[in-house]
C-alpha positions in Angstrom: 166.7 68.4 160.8 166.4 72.2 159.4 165.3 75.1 161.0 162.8 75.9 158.4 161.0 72.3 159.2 157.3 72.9 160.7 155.0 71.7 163.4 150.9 72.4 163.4 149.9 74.3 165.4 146.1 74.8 164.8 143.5 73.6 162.2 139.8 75.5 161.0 138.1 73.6 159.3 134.9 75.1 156.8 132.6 73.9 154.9 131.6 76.2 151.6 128.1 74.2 149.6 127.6 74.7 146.0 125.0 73.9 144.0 125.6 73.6 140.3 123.8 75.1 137.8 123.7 71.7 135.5 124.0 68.3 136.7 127.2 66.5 136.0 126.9 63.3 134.9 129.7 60.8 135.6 129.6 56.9 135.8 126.1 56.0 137.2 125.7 59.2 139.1 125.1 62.4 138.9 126.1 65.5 141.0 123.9 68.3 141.3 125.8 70.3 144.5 129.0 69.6 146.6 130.6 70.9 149.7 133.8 72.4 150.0 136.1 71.6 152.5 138.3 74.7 153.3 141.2 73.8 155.6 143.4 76.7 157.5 146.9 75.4 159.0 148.5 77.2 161.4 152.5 76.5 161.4 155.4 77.2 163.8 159.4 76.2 162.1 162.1 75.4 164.4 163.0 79.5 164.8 159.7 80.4 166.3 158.0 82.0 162.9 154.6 81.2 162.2 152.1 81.4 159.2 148.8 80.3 158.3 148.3 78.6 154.8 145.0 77.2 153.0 143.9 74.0 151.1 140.5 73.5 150.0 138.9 70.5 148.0 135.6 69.5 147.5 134.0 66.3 149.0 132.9 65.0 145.9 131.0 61.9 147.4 129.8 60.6 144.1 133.6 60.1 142.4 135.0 58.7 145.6 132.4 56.8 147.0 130.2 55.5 143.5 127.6 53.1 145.4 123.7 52.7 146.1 124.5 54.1 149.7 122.3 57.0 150.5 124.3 60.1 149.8 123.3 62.2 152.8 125.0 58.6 154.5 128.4 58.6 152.6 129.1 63.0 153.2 127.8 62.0 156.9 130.6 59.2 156.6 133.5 61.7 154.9 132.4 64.8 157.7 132.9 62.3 160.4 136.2 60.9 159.0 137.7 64.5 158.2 137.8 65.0 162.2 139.8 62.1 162.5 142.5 63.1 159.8 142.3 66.4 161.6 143.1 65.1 165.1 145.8 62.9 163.3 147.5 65.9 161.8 148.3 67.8 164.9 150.3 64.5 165.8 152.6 64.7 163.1 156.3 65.1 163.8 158.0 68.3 162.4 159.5 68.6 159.1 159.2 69.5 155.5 154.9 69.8 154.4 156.1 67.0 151.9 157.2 64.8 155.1 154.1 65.6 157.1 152.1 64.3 154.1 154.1 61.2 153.6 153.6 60.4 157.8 149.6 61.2 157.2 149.1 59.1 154.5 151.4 56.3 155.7 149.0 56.4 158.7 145.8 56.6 156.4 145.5 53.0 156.1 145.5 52.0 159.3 143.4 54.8 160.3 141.1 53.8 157.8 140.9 50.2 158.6 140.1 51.5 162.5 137.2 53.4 161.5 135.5 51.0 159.0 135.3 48.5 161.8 134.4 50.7 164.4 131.6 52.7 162.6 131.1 50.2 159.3 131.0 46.8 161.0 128.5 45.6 158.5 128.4 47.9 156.3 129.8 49.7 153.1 133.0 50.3 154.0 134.6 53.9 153.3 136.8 53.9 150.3 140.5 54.4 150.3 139.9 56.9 147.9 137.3 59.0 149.9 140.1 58.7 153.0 142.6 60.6 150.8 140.1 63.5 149.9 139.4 64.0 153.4 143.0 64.3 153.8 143.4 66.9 151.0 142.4 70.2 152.1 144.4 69.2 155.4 147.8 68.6 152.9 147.4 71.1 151.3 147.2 73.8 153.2 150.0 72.6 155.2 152.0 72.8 151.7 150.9 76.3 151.4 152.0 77.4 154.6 155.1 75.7 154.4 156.1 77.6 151.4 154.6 80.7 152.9 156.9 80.2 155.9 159.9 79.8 153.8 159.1 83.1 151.6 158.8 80.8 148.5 156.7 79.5 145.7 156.1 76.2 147.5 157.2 74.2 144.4 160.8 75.8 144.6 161.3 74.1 148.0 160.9 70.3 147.0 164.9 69.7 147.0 167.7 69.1 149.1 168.0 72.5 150.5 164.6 72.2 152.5 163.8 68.4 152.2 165.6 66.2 154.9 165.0 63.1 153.2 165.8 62.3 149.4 163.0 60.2 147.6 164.4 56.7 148.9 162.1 57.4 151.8 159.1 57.5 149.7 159.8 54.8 147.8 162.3 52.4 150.1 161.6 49.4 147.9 162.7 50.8 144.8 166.1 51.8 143.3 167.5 54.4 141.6 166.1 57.0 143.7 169.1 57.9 146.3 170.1 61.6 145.5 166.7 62.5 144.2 164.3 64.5 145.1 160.9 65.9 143.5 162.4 69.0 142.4 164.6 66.7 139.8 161.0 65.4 138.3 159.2 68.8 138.0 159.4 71.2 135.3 162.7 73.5 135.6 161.4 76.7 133.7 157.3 76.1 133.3 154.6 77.7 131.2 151.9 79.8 133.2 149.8 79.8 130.6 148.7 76.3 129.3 145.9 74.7 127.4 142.8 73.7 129.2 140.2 70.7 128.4 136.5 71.4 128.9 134.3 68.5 129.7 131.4 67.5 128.2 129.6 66.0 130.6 127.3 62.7 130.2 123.8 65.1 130.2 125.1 68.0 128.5 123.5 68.8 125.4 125.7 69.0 122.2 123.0 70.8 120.2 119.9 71.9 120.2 118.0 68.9 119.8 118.6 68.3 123.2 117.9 71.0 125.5 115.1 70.2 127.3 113.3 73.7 127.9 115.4 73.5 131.7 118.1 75.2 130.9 119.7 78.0 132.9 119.1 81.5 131.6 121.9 82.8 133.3 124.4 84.0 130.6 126.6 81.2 130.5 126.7 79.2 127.2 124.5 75.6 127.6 125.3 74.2 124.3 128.6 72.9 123.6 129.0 75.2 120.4 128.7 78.2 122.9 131.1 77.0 125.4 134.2 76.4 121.9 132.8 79.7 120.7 132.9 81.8 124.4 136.2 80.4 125.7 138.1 79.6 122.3 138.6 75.8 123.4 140.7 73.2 121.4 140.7 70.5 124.2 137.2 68.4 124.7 137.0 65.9 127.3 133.7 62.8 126.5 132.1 61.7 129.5 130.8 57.9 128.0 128.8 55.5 129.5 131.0 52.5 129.3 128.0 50.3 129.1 126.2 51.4 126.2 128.7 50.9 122.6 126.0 52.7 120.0 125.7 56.0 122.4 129.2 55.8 123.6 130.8 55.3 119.5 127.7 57.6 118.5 128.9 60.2 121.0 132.4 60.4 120.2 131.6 60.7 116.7 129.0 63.5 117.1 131.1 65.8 119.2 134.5 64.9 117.3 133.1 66.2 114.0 132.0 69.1 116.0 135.2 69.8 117.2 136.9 69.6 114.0 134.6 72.1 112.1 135.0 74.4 115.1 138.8 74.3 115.0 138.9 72.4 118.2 141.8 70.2 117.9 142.1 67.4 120.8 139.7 65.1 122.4 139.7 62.5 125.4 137.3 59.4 125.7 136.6 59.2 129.8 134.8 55.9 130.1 134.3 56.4 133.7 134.9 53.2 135.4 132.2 51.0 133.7 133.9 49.1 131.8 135.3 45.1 132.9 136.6 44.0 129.2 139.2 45.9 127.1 137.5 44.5 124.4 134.6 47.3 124.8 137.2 50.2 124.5 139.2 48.9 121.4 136.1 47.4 119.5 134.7 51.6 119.6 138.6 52.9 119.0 139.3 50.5 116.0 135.7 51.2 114.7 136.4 54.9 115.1 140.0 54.4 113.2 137.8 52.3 110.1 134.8 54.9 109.7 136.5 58.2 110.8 140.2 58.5 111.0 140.8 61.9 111.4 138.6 62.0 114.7 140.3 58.7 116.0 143.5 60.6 115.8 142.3 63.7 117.5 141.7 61.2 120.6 144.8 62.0 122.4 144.1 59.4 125.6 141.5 57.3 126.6 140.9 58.0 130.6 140.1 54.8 133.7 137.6 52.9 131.3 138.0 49.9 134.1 137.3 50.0 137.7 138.4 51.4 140.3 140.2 48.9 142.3 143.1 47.5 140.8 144.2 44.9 143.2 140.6 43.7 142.7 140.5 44.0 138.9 143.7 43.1 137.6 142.7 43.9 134.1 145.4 43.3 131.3 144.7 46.4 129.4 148.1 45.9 126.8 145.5 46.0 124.2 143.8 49.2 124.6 147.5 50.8 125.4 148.4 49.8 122.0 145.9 51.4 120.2 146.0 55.1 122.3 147.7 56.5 125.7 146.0 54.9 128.8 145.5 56.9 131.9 144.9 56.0 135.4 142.8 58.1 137.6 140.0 56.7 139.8 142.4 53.9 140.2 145.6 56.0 141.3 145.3 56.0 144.4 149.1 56.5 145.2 152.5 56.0 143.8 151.8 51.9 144.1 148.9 51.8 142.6 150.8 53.3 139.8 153.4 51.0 139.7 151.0 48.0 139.6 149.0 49.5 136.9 152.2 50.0 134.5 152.3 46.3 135.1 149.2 45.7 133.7 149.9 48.0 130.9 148.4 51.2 131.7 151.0 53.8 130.3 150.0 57.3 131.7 148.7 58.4 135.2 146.1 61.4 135.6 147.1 63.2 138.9 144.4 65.0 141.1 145.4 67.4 144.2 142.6 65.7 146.3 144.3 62.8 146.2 146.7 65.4 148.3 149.6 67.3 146.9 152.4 64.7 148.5 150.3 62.0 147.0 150.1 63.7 143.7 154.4 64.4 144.0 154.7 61.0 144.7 153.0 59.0 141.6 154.2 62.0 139.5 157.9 61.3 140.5 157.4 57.3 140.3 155.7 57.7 137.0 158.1 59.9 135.2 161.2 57.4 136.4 159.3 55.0 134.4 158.7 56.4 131.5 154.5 57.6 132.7 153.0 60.1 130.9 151.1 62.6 133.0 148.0 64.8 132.8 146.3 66.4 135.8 142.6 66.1 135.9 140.0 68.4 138.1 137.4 67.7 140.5 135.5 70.8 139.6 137.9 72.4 141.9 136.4 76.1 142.4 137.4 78.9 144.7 140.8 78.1 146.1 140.7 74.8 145.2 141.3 75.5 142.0 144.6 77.0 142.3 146.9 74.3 143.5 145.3 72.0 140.7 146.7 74.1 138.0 149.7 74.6 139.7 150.5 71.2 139.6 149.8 70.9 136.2 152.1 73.5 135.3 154.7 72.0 137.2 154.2 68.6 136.4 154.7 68.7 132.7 151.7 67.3 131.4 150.6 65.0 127.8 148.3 68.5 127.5 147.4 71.5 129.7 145.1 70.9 132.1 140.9 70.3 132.7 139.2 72.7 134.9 135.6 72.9 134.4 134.2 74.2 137.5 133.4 77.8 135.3 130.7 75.6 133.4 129.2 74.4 136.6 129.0 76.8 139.3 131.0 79.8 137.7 129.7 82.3 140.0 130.7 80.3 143.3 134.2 81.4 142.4 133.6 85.0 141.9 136.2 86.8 144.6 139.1 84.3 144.5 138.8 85.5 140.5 138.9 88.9 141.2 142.8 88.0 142.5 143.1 85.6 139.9 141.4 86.7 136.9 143.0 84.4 134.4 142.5 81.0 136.5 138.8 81.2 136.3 137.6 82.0 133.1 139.4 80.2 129.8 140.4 82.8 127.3 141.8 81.3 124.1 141.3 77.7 125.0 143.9 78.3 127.7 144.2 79.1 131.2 146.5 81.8 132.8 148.2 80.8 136.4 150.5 84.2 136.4 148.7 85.7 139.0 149.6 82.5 141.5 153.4 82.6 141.6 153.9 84.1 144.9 155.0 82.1 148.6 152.8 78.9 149.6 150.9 78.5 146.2 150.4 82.0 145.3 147.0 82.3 146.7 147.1 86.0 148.0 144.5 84.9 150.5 144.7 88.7 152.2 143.5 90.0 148.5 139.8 87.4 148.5 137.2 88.9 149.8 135.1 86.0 150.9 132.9 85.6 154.2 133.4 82.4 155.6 131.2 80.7 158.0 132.2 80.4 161.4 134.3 77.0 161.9 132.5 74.1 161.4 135.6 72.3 163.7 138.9 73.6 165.3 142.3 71.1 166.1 
């Protein structure tokens, strides 16, 4: 045990809504406004200091939980189930933040299981995947004060000098991990500034043919030109269907040639989930390679076309890996997931902080041993939220940059942490600057945001 290892103290938990100012479209659902949970973790180390750190994600309800549930039913479920992982949290043994998060979400299924019989006996169960949001802001926070505690960038403390354990702990049942720790996967000297994908969402209009006379007159661009043009992007990201081949292949094709007359440079095809055969994915990717090679190769992955479970859907996807890079998402739920979806020939795994940081450490470290490409995805991750995300992309060593596209959504919701952090929330030159974040904990320079927060929805 180290004297730097810490024990919670105290938890606030608050809860920021957003509305956006377009829908976003993904799957069969779209979102329209989301609340932010805002987590505060209060930390003691084995020498008596103490420190308070922050995590924030937002409880997305329609990406973890995609079902005809009543949504005011599934947030009820995920505000109900945060107070659990709080009260589980101020039970976990002291260590390293990184051990903390490995005991919590060892415990997750369990807990999980316990509540879905208790309070879903019947019922739509709650998804693994919404459990680990709810865990999130809790994990990350506790990272940040960690690191805060420790007077360093918390990436700088993944290693044997803080760590207790090496990585054999988080993955017992595999070898060649004795001696390592995350610090030996992560990116020695990394890039602050680094490109940044936009997304074009499922509704948004490409041109003007379809606006719909409802668009925001708030200054921001609405068509897709506008946003290339404002923010000097080279990175597009498709939202498709999954269902639909003519929109999907017309799509693609629309905003490819698009991107290549604007000097945009990279795309992504996100199916979103929807699709059950492979034979959907490579049937538009081989028609794309016939009829318009130049924008097949500007696809530089194809994102989760299949669903979400994996142990469910055990989905041979060889073929579509062949043709382009395959990335989990939805489906990565942790460091086994990933390992059972390299078996079925995915080849790249799309990290998300609100799957937690130590989750995120975990599949990144698993992934890279085995040869896993990586990108890091957003959740629309404003306000503080958004900082950890890009953090871990430029630590992680990613295929390309990072997304981030809560500054098309709800821009303005972010307003004061940008004032700290000018170049993290608004994409100058297709790229995004994390300079300004390279201080203790993540960098968030809390003391320097002037935002009111409501009064504690919950204290632990």
């Amino acid at each position: 045990m180290k004297n730097t290892d810490i024990a919670v103290k105290s938890l606030e938990l608050y809860y920021l809504p957003i509305t956006t100012r377009v829908p976003l479209k993904f799957g069969t659902e779209t979102l329209t406004s989301v609340v932010c949970a805002r987590v505060r973790a209060t930390v003691e180390n084995r020498a008596g200091g103490t420190c308070s750190g922050w995590g924030e994600t937002p409880l997305s309800v329609q990406w973890v939980w995609p079902s005809t549930v009543p949504y005011d039913e599934r947030l009820g479920c995920l505000t109900d189930f945060i107070k659990i992982v709080g009260r589980t949290v101020k039970e976990l043994a002291p260590g390293h933040a990184f051990e903390l998060g490995r005991e919590l979400t060892g415990r997750l299924p369990g807990i999980l299981s316990s509540y879905n019989r208790r309070y879903r006996s019947g019922k739509e169960p709650l998804p693994l995947l919404a459990a680990l949001l709810c865990c999130s802001p809790f994990d990350l926070a506790i990272h940040d004060a960690y690191g805060i505690l420790c007077g360093q960038p918390v990436f700088n403390t993944y290693n044997s000098r803080y760590l207790n354990y090496d990585l054999t702990a988080d993955f017992p049942d595999e070898p060649g991990f004795a001696g390592l720790y995350p610090e030996d996967f992560i990116v020695k000297s990394p890039a602050y500034r680094l490109p940044v994908w936009h997304l074009v969402g499922g509704k948004d209009p490409v041109d003007a043919g379809e606006l719909t006379g409802g668009e925001p007159g708030d200054g921001y661009p609405v068509l897709l030109a506008g946003w290339i043009r404002r923010d000097g992007l080279t990175c597009l990201k498709i939202k498709l269907r999954g269902n639909d081949p003519a929109w999907d292949y017309d799509r693609i094709v629309r905003i490819g040639m698009m991107a290549y007359e604007m000097g945009a440079h990279w795309l992504s095809a996100d199916f979103n989930c929807t699709v059950t055969d492979p034979a959907y994915v490579n049937e538009i990717l081989d028609r794309l390679l016939a009829e318009h090679p130049r924008i097949y190769a500007m696809i530089l992955y194809v994102e989760q076309p299949f669903p979400y479970e994996l142990e469910d859907n055990p989905i041979d996807v060889r073929s579509v890996s062949a043709r382009k890079p395959l990335f989990l998402d939805e489906s990565a739920h942790n460091w086994r997931n990933v390992r059972l979806g390299r078996g079925l020939g995915w080849s790249g795994v799309a990290l998300k902080t609100c799957k937690t940081q130590t989750g995120a450490l975990q599949s990144l470290c698993w992934a890279k041993a085995h040869g896993m490409t990586l990108m890091v995805q957003d959740l629309t991750n404003p306000m503080l939220a958004q900082i950890p995300h890009v953090l871990l992309a430029v630590h992680a060593g990613t295929i390309m940059g990072v997304e981030s596209n809560a500054m098309q959504f709800y821009p303005d919701a972010s307003a004061p942490e940008e004032r700290a952090h000018p170049g993290l929330y608004r994409r100058r030159h297709g790229e995004l600057d994390a300079s300004t974040a390279q201080g203790a904990g993540f960098g968030m320079r809390a003391a320097e945001i002037s935002r009111m927060l409501p009064d504690p929805a919950e204290t632990f």
